[in-house]
SEDRENVEX-143929 format. One record per residue: x, y, z of N, C-alpha, C, O, CB in turn; residue in three letters. Coordinates in steps of 0.001 Angstrom, whole numbers, plus 500000, padded with zeros to 6 digits. Glycine has a CB too. Example, Ala and Ser with C-alpha at 12.3 -4.5 7.8 and 13.67 -1.06 7.14 Angstrom:
<pts>
PT,513190,494310,507800,512300,495500,507800,513200,496700,507800,514236,496681,508465,511308,495527,509046,ALA
PT,512850,497750,507080,513670,498940,507140,512900,500030,507870,513409,501138,508039,514084,499402,505725,SER
</pts>
This chain:
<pts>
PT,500810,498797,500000,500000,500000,500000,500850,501262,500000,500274,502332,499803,499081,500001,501191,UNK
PT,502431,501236,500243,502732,502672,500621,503073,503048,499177,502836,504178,498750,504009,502956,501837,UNK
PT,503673,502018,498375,503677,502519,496631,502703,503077,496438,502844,504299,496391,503695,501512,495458,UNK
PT,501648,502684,496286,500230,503504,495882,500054,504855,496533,499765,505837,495849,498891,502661,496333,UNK
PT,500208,504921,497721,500441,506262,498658,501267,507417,498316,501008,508576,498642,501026,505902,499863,UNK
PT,502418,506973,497544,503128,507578,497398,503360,507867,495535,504106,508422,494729,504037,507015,498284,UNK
PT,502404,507223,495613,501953,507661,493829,500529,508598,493926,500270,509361,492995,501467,505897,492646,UNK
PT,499901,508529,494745,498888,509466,494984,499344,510515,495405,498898,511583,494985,497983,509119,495760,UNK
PT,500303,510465,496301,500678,512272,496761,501251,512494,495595,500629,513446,495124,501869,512770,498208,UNK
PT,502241,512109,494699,503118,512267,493743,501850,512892,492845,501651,514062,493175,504035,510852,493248,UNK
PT,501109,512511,491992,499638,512541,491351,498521,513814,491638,497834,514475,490860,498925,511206,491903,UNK
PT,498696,513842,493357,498072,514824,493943,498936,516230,493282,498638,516906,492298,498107,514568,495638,UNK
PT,500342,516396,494422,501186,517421,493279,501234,517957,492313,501167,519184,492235,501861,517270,492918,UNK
PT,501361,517188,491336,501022,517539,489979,499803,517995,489646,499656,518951,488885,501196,516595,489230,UNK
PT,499003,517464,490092,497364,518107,489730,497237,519805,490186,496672,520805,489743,495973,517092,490851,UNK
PT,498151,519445,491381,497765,521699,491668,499151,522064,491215,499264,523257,490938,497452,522652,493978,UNK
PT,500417,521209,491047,500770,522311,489733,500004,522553,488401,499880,523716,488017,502056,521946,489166,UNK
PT,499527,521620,487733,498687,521965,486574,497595,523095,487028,497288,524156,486484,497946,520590,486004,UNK
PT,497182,522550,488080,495842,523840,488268,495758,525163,488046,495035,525970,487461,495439,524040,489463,UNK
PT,497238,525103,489042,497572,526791,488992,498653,527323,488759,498983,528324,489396,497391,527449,490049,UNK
PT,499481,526770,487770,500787,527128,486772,500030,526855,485601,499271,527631,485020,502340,526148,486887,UNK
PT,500336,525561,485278,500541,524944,483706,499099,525541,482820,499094,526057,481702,500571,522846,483738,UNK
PT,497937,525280,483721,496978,525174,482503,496052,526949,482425,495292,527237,481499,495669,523541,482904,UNK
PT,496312,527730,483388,496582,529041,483306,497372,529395,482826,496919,530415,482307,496659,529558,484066,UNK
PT,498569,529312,482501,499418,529340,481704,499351,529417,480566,499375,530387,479808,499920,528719,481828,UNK
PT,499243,528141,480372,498607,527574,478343,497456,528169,477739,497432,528713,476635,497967,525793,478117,UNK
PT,496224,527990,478769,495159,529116,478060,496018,530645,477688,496182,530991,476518,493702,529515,479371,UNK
PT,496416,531302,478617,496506,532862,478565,497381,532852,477495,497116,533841,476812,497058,533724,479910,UNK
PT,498555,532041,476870,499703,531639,476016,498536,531874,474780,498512,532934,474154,500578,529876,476315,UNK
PT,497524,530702,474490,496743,530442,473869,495680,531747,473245,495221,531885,472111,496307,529488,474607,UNK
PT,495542,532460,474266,494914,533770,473991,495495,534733,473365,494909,535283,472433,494566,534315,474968,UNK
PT,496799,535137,473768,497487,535986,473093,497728,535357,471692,497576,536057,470691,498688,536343,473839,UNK
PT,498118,533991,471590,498502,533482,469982,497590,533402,469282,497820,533310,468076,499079,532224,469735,UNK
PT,495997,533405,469827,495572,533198,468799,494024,534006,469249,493052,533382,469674,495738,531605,468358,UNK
PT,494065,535589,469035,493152,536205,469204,491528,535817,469279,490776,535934,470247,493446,536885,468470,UNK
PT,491164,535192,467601,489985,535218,467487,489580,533783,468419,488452,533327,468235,489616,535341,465926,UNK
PT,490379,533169,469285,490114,532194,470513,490321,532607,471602,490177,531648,472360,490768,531100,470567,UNK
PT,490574,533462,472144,490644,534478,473021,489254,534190,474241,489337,533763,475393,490565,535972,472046,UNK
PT,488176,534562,473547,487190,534075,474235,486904,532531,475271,486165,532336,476235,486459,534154,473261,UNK
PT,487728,531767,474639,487611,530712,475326,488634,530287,476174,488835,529120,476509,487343,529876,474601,UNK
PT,489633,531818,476700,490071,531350,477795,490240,530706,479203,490961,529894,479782,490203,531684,477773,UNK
PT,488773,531827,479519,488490,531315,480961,487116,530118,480875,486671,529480,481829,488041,532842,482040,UNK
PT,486740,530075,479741,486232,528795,480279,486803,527695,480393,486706,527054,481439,485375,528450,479771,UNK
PT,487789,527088,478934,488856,526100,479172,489416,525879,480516,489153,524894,481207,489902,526418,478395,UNK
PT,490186,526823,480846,490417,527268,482048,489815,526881,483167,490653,526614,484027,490312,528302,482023,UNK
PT,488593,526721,483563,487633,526508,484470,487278,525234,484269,486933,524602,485267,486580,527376,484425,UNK
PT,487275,524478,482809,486464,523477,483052,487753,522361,483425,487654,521390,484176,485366,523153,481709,UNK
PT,488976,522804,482670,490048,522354,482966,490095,521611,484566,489793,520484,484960,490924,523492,482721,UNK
PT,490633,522846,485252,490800,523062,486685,489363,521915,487052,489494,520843,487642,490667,525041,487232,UNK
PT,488245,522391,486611,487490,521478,487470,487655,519931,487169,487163,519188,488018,486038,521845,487352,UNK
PT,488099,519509,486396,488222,518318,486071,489377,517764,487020,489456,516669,487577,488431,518227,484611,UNK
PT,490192,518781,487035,491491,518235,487588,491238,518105,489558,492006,517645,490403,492949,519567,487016,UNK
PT,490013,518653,489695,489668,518975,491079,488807,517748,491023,489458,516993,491746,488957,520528,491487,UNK
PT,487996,517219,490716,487367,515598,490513,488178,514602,490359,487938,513448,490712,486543,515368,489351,UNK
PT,489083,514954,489876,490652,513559,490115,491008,513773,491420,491108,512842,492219,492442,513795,489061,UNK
PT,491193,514832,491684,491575,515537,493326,490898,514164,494315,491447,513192,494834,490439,517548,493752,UNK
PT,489456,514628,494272,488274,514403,494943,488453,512689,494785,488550,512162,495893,486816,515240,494206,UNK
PT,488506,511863,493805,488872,510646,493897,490181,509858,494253,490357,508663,494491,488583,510388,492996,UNK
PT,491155,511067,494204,492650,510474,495085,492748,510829,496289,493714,510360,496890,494045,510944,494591,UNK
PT,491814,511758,497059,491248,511990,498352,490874,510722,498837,491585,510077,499607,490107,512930,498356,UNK
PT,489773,510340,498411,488932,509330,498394,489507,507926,498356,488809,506999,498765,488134,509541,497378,UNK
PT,490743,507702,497889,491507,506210,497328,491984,506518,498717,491987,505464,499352,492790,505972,495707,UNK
PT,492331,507385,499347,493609,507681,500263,492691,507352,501590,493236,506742,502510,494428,509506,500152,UNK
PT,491504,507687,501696,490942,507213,503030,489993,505664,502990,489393,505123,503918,489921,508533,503563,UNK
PT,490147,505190,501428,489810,504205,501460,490628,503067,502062,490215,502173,502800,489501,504126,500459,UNK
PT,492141,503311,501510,493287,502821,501684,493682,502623,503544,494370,501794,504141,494235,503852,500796,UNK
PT,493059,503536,503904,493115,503516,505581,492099,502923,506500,492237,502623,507686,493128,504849,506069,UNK
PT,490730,502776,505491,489725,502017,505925,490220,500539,505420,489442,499741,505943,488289,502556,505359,UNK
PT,490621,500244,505090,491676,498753,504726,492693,498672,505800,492882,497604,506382,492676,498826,503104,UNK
PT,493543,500044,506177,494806,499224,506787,493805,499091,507867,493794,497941,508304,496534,499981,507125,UNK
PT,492808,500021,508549,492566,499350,509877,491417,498716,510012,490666,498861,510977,492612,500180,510918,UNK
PT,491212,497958,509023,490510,496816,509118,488867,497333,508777,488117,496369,508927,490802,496119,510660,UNK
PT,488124,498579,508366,487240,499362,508470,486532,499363,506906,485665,500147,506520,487833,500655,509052,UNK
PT,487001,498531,506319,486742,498796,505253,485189,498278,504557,484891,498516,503387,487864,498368,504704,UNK
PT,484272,497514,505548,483114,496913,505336,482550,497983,507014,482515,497877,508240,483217,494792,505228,UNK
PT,482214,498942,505901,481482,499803,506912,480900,500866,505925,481249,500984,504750,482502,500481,508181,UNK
PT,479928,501650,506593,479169,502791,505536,480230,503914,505661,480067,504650,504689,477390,503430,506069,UNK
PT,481159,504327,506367,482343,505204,506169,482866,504771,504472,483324,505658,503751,483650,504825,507539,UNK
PT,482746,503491,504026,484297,503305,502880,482724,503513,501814,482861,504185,500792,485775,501072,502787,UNK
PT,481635,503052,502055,480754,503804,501121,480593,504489,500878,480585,504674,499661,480072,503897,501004,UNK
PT,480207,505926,502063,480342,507106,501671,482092,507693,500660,482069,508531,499758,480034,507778,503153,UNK
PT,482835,507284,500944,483849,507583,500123,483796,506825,498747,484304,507259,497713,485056,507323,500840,UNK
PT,483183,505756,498856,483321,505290,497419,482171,506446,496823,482649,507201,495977,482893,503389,497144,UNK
PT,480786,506659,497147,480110,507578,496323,480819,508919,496344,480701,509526,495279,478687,507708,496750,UNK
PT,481449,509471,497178,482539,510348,496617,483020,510128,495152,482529,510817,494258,483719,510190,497476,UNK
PT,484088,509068,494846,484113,508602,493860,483151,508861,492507,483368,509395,491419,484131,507625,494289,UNK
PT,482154,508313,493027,481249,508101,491658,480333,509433,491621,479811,509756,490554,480163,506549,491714,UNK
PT,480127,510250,492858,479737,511728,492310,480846,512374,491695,480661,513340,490956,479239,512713,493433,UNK
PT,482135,511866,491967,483137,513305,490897,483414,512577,489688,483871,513275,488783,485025,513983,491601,UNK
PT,483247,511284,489422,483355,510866,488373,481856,511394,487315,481935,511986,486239,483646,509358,488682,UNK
PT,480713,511009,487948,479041,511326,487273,479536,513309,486734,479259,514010,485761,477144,511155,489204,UNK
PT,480108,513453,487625,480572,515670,487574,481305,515697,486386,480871,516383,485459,481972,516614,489126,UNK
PT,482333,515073,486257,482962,515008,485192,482831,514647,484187,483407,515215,483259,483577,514717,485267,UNK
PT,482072,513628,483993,481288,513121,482687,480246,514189,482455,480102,514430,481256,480524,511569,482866,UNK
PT,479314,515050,483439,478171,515778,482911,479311,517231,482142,479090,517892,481128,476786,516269,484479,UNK
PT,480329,517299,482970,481001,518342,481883,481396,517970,480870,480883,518606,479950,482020,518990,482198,UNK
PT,482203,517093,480493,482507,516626,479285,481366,516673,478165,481418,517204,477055,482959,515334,479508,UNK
PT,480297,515950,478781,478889,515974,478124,478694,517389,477047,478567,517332,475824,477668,516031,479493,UNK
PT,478711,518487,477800,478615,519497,477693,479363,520086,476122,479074,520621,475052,479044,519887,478955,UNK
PT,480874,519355,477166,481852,520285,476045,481770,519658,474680,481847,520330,473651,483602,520321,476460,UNK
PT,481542,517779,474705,481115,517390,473551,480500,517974,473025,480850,518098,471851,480693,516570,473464,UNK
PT,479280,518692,473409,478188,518887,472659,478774,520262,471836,478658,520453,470626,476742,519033,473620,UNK
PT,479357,521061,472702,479361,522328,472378,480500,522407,470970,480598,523249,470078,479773,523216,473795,UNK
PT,481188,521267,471212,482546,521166,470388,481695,520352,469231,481948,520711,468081,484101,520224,471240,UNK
PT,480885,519479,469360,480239,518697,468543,479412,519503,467505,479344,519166,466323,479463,517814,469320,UNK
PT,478805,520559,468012,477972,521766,466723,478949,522289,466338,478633,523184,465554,476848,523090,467141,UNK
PT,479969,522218,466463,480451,523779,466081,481915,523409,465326,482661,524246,464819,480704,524980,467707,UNK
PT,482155,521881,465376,483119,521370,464411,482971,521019,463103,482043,520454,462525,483556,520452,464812,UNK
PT,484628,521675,462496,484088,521330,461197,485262,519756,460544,485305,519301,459401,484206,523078,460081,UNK
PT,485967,519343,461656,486504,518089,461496,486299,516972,462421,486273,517319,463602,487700,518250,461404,UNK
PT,486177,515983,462240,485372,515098,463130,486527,514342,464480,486397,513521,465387,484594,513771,461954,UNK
PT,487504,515099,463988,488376,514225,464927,488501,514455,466416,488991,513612,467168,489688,514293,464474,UNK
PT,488067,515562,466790,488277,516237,468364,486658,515593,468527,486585,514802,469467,488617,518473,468613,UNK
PT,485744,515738,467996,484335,515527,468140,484417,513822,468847,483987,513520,469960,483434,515743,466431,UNK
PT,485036,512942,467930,485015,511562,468291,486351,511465,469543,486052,511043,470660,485266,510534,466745,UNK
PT,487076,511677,469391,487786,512102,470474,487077,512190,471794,487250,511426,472743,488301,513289,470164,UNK
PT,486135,513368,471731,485612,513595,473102,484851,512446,473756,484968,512135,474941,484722,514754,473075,UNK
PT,483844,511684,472625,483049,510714,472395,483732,509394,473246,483370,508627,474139,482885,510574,470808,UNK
PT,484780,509585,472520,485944,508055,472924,485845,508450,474668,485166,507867,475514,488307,508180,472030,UNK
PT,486847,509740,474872,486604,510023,476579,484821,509936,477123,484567,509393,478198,487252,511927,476947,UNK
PT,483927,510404,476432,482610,510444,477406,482477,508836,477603,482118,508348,478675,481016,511261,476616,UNK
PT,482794,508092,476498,482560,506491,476940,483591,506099,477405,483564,505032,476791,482204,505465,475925,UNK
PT,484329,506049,477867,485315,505816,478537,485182,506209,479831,485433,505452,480769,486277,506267,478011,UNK
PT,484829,507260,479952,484274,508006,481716,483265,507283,482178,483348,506761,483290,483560,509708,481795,UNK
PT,481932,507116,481229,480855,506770,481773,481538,504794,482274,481304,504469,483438,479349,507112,480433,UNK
PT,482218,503819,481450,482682,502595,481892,483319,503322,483435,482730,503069,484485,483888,501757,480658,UNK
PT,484090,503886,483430,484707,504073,484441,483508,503970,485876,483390,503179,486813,485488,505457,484145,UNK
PT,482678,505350,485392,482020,505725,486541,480888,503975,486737,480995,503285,487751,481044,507566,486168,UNK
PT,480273,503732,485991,479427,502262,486252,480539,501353,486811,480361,500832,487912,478686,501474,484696,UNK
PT,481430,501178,486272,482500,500059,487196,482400,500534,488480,481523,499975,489139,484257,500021,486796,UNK
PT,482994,501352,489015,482544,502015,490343,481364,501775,490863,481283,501358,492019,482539,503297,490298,UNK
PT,480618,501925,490347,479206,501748,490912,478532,500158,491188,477695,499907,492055,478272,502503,489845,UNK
PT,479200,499048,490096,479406,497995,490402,480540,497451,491937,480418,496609,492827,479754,497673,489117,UNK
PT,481234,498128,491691,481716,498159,493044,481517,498396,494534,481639,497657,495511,482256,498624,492936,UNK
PT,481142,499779,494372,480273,500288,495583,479093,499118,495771,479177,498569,496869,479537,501947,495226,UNK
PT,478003,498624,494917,477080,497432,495190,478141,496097,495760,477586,495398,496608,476166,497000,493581,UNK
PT,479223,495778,495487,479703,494862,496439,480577,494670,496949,481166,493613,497174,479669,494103,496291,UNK
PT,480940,496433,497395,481156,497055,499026,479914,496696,499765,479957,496138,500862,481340,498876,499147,UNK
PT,478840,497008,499180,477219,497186,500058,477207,495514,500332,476984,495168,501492,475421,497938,498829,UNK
PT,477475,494293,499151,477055,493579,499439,478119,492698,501001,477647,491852,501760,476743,493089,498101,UNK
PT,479355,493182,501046,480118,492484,501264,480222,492763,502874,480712,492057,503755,481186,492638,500351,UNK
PT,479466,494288,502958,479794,495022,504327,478246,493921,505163,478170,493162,506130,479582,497430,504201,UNK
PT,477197,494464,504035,475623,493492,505054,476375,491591,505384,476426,491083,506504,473379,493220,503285,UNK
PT,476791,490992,504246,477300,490053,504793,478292,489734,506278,478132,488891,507160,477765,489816,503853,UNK
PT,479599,491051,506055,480075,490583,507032,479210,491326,508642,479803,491213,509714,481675,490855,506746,UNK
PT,478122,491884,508594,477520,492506,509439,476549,491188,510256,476234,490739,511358,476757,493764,508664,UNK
PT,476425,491049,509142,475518,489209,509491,476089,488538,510158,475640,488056,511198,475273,488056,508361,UNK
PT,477126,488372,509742,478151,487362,510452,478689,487577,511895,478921,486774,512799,479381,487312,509629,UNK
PT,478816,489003,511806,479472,489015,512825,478212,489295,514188,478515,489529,515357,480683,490140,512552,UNK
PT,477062,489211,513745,475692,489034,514423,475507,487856,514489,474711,487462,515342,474555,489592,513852,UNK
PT,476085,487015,513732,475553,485375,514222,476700,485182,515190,476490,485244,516402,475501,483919,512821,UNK
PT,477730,484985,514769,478920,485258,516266,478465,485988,517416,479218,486165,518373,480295,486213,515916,UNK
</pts>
């Protein structure tokens, strides 16, 4: 477990350097080079950052799951509520993407960023249902061992 730990803080890091260097950065870069896109600084910008704050929110979430494991806690409604953590910032992130597909989807005139996005919205949505298959057997695994440890 401490590899993983230490790939999540590593992971974490990087996410708020991107937040608030790199991808402020690249938009405002992006604005000046190329005027008549200008406009779509601060939203990129925003939807960016928020995306990168829903990865946040699920390596939060791995990290207190990971502790509901070491101390044995992990078949309890605590590691549920963190798993739907999970699957609300994953469902957040897919409804933006949703969005930007769409918005990128009218308004393209080559199909390749369009299917692109497509490839990520299905790709998010597997993600987020795997999760959710999961969380059901967290649920199933926590009532079992709750049983059990009531027949004991």
């Amino acid at each position: 477990m401490a590899p993983l730990r230490v790939f999540l803080v590593l992971l974490f890091g990087i996410l708020v350097m991107f937040q608030t260097f790199s991808l402020p950065g690249q938009f405002a870069h992006m604005a000046q080079e190329s005027p008549d896109q200008a406009y779509l600084r601060w939203p990129l910008t925003a939807v960016s950052v928020f995306w990168l704050l829903c990865i946040q929110v699920v390596i939060v979430s791995t990290w207190k799951l990971l502790t509901l494991v070491k101390n044995d806690r992990i078949f309890s409604d605590a590691a549920l509520a963190w798993v739907d953590a999970i699957v609300w910032a994953i469902v957040a992130a897919w409804v933006v993407l949703l969005g930007v597909f769409l918005y990128v989807g009218f308004d393209a005139s080559d199909p390749g960023l369009p299917l692109l996005l497509f490839l990520m919205l299905v790709g998010v949505a597997v993600l987020g249902l795997l999760m959710v298959v999961m969380r059901a057997l967290l649920r199933q695994a926590t009532t079992l061992r709750t049983d059990m440890e009531a027949v004991i």
